[in-house]
N, CA, C and O of each residue as an XYZ file, in Angstrom:
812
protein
N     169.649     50.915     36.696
C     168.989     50.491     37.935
C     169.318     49.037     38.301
O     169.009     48.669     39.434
N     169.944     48.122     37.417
C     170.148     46.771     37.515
C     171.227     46.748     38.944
O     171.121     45.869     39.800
N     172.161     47.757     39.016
C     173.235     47.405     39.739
C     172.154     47.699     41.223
O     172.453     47.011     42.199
N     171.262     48.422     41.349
C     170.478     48.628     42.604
C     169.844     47.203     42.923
O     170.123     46.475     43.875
N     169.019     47.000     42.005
C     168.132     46.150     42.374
C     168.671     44.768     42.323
O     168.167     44.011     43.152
N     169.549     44.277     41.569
C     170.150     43.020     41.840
C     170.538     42.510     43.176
O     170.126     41.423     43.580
N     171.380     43.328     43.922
C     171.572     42.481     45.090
C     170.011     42.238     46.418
O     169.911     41.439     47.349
N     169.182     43.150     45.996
C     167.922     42.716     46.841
C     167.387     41.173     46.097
O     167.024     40.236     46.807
N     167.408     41.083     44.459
C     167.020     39.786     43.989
C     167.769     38.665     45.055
O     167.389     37.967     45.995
N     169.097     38.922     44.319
C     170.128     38.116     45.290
C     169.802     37.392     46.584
O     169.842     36.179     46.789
N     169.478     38.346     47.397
C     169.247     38.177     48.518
C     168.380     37.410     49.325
O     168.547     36.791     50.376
N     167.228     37.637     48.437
C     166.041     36.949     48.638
C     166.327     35.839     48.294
O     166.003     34.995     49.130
N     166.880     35.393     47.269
C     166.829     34.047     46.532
C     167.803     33.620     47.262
O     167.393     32.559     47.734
N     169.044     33.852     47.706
C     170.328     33.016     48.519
C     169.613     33.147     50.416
O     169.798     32.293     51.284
N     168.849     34.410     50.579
C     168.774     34.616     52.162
C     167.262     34.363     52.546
O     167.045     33.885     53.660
N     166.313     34.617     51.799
C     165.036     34.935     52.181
C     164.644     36.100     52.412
O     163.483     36.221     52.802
N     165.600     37.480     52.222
C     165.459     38.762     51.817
C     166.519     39.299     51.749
O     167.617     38.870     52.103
N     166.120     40.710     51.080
C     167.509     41.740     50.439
C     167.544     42.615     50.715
O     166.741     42.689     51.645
N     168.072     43.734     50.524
C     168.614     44.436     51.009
C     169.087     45.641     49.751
O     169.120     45.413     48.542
N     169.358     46.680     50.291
C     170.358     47.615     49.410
C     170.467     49.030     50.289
O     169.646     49.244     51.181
N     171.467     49.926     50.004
C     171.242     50.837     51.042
C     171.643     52.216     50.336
O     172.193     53.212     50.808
N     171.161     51.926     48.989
C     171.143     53.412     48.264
C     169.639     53.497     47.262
O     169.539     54.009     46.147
N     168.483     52.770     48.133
C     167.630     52.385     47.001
C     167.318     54.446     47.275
O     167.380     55.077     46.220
N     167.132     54.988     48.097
C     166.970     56.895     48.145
C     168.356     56.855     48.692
O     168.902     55.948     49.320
N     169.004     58.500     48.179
C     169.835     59.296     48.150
C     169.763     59.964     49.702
O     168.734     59.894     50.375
N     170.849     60.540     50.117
C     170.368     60.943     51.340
C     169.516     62.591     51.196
O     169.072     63.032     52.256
N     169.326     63.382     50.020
C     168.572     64.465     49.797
C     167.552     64.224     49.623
O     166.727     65.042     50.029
N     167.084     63.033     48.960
C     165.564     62.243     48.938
C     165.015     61.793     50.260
O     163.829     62.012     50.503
N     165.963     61.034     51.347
C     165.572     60.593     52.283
C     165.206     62.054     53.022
O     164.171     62.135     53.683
N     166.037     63.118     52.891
C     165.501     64.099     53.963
C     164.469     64.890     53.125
O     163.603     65.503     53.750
N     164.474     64.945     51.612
C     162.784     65.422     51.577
C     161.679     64.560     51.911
O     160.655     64.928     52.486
N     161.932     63.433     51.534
C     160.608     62.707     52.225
C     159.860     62.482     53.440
O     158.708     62.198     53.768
N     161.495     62.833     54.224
C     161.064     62.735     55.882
C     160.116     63.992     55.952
O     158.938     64.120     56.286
N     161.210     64.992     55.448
C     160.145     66.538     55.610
C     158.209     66.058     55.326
O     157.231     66.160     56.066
N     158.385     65.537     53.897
C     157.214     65.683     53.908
C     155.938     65.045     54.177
O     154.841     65.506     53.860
N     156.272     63.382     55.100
C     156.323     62.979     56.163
C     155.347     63.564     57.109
O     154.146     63.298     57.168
N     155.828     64.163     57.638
C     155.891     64.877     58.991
C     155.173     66.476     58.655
O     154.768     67.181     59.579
N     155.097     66.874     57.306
C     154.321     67.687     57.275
C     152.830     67.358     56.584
O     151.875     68.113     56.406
N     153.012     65.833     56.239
C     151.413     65.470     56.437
C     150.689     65.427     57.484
O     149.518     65.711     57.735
N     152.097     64.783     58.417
C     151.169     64.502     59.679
C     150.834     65.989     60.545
O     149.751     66.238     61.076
N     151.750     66.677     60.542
C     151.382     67.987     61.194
C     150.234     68.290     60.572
O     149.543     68.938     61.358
N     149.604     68.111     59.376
C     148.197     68.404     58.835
C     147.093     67.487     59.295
O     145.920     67.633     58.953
N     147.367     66.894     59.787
C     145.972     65.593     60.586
C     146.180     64.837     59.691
O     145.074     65.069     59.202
N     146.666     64.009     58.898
C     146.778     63.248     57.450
C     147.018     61.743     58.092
O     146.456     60.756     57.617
N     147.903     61.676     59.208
C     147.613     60.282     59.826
C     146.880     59.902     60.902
O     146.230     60.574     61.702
N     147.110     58.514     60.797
C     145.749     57.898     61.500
C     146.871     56.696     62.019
O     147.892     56.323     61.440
N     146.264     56.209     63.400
C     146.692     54.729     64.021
C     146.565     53.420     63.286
O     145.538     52.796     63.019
N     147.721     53.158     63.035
C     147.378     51.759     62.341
C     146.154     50.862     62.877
O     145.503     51.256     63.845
N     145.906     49.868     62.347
C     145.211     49.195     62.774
C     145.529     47.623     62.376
O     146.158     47.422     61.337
N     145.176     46.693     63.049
C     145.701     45.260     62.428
C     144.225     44.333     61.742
O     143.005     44.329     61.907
N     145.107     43.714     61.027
C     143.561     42.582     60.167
C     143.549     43.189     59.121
O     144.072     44.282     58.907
N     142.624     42.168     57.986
C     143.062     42.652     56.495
C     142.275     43.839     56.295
O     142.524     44.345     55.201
N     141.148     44.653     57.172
C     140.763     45.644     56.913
C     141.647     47.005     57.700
O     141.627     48.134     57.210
N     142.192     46.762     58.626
C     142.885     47.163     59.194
C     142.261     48.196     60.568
O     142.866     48.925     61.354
N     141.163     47.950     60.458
C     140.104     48.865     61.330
C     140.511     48.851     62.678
O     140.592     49.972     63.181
N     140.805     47.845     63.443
C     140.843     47.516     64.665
C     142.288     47.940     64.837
O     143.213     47.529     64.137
N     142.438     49.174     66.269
C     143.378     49.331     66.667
C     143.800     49.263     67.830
O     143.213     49.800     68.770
N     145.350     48.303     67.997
C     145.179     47.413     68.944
C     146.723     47.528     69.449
O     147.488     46.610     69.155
N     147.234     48.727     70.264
C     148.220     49.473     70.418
C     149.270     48.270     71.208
O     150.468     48.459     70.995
N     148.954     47.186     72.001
C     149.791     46.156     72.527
C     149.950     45.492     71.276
O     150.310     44.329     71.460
N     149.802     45.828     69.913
C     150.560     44.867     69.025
C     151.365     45.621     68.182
O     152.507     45.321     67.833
N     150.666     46.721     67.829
C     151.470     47.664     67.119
C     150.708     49.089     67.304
O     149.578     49.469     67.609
N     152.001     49.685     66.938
C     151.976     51.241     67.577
C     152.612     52.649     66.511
O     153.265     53.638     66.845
N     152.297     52.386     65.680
C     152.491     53.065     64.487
C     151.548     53.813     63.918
O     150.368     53.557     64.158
N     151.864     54.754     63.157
C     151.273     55.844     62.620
C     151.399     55.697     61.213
O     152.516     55.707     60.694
N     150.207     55.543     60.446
C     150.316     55.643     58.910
C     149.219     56.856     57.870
O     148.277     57.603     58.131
N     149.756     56.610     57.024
C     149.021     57.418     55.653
C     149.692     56.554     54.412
O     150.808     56.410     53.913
N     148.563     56.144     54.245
C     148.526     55.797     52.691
C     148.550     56.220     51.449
O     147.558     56.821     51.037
N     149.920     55.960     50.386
C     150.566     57.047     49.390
C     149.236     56.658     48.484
O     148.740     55.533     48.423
N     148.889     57.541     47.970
C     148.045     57.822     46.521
C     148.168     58.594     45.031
O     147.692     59.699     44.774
N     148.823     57.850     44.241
C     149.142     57.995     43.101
C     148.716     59.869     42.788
O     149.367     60.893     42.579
N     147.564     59.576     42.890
C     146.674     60.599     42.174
C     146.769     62.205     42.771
O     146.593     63.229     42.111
N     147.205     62.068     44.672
C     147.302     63.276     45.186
C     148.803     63.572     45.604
O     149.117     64.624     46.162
N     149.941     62.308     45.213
C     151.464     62.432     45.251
C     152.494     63.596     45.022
O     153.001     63.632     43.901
N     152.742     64.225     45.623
C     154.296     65.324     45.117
C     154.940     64.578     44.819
O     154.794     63.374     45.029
N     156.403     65.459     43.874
C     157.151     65.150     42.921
C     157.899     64.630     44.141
O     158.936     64.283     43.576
N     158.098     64.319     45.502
C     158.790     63.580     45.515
C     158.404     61.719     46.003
O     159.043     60.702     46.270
N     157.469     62.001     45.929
C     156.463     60.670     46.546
C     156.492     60.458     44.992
O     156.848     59.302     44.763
N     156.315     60.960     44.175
C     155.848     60.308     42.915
C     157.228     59.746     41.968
O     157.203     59.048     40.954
N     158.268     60.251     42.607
C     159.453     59.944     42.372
C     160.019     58.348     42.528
O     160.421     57.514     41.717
N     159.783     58.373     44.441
C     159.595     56.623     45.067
C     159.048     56.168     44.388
O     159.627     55.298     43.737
N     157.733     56.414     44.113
C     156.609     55.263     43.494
C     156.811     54.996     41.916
O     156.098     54.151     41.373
N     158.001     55.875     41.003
C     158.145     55.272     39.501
C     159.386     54.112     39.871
O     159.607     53.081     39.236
N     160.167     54.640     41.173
C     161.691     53.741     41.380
C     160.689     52.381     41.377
O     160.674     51.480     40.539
N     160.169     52.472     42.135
C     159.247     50.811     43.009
C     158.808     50.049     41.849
O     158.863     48.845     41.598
N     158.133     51.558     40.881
C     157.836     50.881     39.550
C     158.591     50.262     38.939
O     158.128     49.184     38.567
N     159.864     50.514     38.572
C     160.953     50.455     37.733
C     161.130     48.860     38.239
O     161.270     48.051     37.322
N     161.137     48.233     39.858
C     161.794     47.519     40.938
C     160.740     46.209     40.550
O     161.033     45.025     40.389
N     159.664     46.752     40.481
C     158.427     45.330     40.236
C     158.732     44.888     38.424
O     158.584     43.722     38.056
N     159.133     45.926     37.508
C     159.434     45.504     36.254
C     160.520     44.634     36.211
O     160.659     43.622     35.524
N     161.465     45.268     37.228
C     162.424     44.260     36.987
C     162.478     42.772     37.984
O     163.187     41.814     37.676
N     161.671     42.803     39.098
C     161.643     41.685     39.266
C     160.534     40.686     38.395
O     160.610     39.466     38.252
N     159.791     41.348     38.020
C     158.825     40.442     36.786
C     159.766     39.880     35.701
O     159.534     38.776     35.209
N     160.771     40.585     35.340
C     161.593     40.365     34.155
C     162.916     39.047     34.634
O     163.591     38.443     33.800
N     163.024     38.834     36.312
C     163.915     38.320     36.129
C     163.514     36.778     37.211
O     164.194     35.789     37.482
N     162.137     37.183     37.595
C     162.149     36.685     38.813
C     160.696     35.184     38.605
O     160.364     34.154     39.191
N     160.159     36.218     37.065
C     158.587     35.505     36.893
C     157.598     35.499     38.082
O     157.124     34.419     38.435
N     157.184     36.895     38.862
C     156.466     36.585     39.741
C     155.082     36.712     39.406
O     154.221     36.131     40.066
N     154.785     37.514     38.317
C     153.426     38.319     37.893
C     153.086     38.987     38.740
O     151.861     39.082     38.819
N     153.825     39.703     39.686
C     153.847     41.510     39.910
C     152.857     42.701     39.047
O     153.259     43.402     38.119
N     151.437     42.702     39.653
C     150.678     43.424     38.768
C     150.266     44.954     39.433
O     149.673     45.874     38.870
N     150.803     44.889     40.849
C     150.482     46.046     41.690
C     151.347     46.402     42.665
O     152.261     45.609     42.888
N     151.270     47.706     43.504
C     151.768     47.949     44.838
C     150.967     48.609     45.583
O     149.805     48.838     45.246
N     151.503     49.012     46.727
C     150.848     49.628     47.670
C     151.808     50.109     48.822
O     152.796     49.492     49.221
N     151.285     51.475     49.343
C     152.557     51.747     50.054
C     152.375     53.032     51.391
O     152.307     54.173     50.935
N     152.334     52.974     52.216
C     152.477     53.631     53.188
C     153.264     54.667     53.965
O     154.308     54.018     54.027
N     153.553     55.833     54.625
C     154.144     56.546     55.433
C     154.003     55.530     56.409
O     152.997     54.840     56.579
N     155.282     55.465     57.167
C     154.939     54.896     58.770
C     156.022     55.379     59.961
O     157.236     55.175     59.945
N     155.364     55.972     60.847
C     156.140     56.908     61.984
C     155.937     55.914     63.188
O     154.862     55.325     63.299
N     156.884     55.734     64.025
C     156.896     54.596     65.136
C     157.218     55.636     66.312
O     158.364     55.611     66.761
N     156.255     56.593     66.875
C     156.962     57.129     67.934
C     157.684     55.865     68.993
O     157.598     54.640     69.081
N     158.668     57.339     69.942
C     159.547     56.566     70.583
C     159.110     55.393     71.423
O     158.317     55.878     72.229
N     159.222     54.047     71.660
C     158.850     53.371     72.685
C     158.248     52.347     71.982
O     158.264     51.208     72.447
N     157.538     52.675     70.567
C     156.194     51.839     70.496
C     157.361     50.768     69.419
O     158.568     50.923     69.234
N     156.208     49.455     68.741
C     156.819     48.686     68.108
C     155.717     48.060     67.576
O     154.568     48.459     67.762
N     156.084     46.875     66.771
C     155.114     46.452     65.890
C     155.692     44.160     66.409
O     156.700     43.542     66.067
N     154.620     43.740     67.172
C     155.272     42.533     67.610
C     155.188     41.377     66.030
O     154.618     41.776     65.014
N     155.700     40.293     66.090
C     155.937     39.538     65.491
C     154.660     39.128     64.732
O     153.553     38.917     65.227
N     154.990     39.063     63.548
C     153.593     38.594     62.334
C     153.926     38.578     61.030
O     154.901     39.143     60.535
N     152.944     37.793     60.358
C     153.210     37.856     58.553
C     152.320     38.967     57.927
O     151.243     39.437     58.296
N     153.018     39.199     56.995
C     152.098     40.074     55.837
C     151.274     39.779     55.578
O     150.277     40.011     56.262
N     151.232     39.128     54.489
C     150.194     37.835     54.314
C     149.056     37.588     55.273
O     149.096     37.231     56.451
N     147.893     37.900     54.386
C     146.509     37.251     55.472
C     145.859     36.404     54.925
O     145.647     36.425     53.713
N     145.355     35.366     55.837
C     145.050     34.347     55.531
C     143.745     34.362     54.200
O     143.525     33.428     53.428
N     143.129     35.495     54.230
C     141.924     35.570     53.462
C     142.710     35.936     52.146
O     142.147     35.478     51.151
N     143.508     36.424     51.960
C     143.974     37.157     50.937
C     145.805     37.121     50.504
O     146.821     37.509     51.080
N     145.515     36.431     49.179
C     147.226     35.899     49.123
C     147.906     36.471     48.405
O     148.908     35.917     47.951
N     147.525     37.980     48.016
C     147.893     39.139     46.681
C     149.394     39.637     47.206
O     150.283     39.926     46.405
N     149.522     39.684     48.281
C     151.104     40.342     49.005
C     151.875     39.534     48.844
O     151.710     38.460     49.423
N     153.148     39.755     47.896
C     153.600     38.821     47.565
C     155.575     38.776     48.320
O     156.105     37.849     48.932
N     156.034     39.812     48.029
C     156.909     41.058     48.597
C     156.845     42.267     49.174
O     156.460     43.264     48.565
N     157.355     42.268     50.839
C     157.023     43.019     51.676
C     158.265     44.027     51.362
O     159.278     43.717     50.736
N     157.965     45.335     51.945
C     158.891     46.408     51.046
C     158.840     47.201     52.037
O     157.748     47.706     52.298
N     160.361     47.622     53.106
C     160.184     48.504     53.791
C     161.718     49.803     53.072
O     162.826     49.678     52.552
N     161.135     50.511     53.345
C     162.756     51.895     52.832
C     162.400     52.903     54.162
O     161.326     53.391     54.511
N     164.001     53.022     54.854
C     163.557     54.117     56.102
C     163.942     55.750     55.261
O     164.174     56.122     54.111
N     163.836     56.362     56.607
C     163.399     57.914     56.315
C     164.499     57.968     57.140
O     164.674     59.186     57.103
N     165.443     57.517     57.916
C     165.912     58.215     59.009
C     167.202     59.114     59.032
O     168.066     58.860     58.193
N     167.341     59.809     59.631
C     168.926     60.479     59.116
C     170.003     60.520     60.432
O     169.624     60.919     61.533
N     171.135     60.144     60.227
C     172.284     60.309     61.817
C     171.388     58.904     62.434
O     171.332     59.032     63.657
N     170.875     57.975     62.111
C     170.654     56.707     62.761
C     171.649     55.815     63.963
O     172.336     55.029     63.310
N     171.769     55.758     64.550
C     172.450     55.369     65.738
C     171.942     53.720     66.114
O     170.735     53.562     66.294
N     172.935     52.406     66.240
C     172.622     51.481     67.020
C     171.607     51.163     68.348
O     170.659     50.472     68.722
N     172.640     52.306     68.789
C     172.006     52.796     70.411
C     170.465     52.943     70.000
O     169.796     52.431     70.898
N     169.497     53.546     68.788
C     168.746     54.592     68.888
C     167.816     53.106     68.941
O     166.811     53.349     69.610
N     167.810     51.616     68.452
C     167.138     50.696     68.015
C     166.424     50.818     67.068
O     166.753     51.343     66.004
N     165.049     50.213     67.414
C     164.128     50.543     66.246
C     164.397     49.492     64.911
O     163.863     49.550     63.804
N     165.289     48.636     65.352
C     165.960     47.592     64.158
C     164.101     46.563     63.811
O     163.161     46.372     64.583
N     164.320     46.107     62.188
C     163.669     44.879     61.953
C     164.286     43.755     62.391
O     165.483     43.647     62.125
N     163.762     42.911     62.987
C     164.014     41.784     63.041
C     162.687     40.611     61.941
O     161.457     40.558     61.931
N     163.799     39.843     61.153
C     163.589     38.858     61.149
C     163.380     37.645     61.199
O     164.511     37.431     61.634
N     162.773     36.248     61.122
C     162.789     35.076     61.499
C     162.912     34.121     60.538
O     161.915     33.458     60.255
N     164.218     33.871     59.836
C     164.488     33.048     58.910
C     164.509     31.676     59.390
O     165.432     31.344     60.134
N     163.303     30.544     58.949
C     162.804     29.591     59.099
C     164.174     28.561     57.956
O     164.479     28.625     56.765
N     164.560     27.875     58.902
C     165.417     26.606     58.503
C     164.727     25.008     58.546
O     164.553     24.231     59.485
N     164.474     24.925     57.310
C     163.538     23.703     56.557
C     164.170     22.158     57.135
O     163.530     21.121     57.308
N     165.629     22.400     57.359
C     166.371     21.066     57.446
C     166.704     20.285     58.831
O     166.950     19.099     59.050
N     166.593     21.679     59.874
C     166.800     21.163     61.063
C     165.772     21.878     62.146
O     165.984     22.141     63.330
N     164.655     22.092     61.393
C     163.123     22.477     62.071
C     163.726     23.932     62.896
O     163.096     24.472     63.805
N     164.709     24.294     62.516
C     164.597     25.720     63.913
C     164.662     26.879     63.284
O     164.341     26.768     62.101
N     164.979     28.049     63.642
C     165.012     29.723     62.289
C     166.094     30.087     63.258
O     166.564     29.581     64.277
N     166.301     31.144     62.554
C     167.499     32.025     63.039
C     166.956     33.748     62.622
O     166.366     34.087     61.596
N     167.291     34.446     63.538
C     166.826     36.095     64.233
C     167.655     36.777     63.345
O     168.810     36.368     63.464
N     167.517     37.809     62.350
C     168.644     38.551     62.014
C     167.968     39.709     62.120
O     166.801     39.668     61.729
N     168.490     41.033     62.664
C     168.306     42.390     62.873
C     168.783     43.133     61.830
O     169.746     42.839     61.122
N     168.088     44.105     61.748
C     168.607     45.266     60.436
C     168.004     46.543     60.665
O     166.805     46.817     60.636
N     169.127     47.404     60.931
C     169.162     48.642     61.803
C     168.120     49.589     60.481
O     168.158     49.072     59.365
N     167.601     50.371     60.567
C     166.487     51.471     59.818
C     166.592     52.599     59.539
O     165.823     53.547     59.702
N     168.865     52.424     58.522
C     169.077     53.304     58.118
C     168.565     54.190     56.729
O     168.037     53.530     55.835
N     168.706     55.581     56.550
C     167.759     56.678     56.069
C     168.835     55.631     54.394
O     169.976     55.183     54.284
N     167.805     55.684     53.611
C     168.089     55.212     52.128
C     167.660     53.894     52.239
O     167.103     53.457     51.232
N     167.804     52.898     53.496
C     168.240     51.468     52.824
C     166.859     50.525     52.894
O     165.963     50.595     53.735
N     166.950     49.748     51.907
C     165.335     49.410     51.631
C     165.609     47.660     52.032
O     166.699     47.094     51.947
N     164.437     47.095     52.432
C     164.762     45.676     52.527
C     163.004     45.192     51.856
O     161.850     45.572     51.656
N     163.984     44.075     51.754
C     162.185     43.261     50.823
C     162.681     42.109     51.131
O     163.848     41.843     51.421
N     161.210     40.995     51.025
C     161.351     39.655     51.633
C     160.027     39.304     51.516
O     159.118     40.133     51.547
N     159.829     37.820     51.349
C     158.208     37.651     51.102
C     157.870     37.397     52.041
O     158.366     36.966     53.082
N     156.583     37.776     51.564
C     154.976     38.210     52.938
C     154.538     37.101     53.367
O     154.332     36.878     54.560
N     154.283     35.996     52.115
C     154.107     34.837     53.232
C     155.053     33.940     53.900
O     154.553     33.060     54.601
N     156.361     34.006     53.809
C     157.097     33.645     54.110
C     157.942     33.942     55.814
O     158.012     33.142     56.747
N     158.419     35.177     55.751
C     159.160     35.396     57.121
C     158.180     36.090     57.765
O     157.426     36.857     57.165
N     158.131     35.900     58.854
C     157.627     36.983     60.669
C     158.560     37.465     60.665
O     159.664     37.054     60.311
N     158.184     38.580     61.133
C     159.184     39.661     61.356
C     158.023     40.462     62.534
O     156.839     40.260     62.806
N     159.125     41.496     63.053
C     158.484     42.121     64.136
C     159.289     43.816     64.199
O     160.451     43.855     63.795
N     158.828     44.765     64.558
C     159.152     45.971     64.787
C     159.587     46.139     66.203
O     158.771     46.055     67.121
N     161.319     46.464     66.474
C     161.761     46.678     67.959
C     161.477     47.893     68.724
O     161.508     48.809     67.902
N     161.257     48.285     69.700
C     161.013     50.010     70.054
C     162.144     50.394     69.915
O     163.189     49.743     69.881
N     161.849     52.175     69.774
C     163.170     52.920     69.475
C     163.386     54.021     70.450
O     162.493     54.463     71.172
N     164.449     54.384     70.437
C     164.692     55.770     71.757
C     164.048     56.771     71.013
O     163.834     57.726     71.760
N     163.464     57.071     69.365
C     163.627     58.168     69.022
C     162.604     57.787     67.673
O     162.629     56.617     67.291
N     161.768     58.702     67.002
C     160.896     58.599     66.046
C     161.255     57.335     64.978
O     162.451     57.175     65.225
N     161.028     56.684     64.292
C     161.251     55.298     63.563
C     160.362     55.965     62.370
O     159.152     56.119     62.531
N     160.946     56.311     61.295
C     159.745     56.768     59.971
C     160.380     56.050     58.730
O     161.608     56.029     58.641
N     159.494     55.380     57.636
C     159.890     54.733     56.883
C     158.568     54.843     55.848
O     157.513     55.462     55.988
N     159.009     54.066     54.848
C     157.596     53.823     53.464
C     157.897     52.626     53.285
O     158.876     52.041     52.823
N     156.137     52.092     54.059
C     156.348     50.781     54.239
C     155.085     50.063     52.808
O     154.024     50.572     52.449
N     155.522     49.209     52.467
C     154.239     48.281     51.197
C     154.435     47.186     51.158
O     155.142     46.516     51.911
N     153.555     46.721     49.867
C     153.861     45.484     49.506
C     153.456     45.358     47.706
O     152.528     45.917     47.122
N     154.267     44.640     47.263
C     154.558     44.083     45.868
C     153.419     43.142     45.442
O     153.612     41.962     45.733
N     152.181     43.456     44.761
C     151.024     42.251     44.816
C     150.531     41.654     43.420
O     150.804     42.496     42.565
N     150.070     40.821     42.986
C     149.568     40.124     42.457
C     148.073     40.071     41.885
O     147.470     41.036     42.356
N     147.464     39.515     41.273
C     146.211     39.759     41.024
C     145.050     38.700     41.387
O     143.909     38.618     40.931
N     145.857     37.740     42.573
C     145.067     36.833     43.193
C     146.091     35.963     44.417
O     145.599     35.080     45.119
């Protein structure tokens, strides 16, 4: 797993996040989408909501659809993601010293149009999110289709950041810390589904 997860270390540490684009297989990416989408065909999601409780839903900021993964009621293939992620926090504990003691992790469906505007992970009440963790679902992904992350890499030396986009192809996972970059969700011509979390701490 070293050859996976190294260049996301990399990344973070030379860019302010990483990247990889085989963290799922493309037979994993299309069971997960399946099963996805056959939660939600069961009533299983709900409208995001923003704030650290997340109650308030507030569709001019974000427009997404989630369900929250749970260890305990997981199929073999959700439970599959969640030992990789495991495997991903051991090894950044092992190389990185973060004290990585938890995760947390989400389904998230962006019907067409909607988006998620610019913000941190990180809430001000609560500083446990330490690494933000998105992996898409998507399959035949298209430029044209959008739906890209954008990020806002903040430059310390000459007060300004710089925008980098990253299209929300099916396998490729990106991570980057929570209190660190804004980032924002672009609209898409066409469903946007991914497993979105975060890497946390115990304070």
């Amino acid at each position: 797993m070293n050859e996976l997860f190294e260049p996301i270390i990399d990344g973070i540490l030379n860019e302010g996040y990483g990247l990889t684009d085989n963290f799922l297989s493309a037979d994993e990416v299309t069971t997960l989408a399946s099963r996805l989408r056959q939660r939600r065909e069961a009533g299983q999601f709900k409208a995001a909501g923003i704030g650290n409780q997340q109650v308030k839903v507030e569709q001019t900021i974000r427009g997404d659809e989630i369900l929250w993964l749970d260890e305990g009621t997981a199929t073999a293939e959700e439970t599959t993601f969640l030992k990789r992620v495991g495997s991903f926090v051991e090894y950044v504990n092992q190389t990185c010293y973060l004290g990585l003691r938890d995760y947390e992790f989400h389904y998230a469906l962006y019907p067409p149009s909607t988006f998620y505007k610019r913000h941190l992970d990180q809430f001000r009440s609560d500083s446990r999110r330490k690494l933000s963790v998105i992996c898409y679902l998507n399959t035949d992904w298209q430029e044209t289709d959008g739906g890209q992350l954008a990020l806002y890499l903040p430059d310390a030396d000459n007060n300004t950041e710089r925008q980098v986009t990253i299209s929300p192809l099916g396998g490729r996972l990106v991570c980057f810390e929570s209190a660190r970059l804004e980032h924002e969700v672009l609209p898409a011509t066409r469903e946007r589904l991914s497993v979105t979390g975060w890497l946390k701490t115990n304070y």
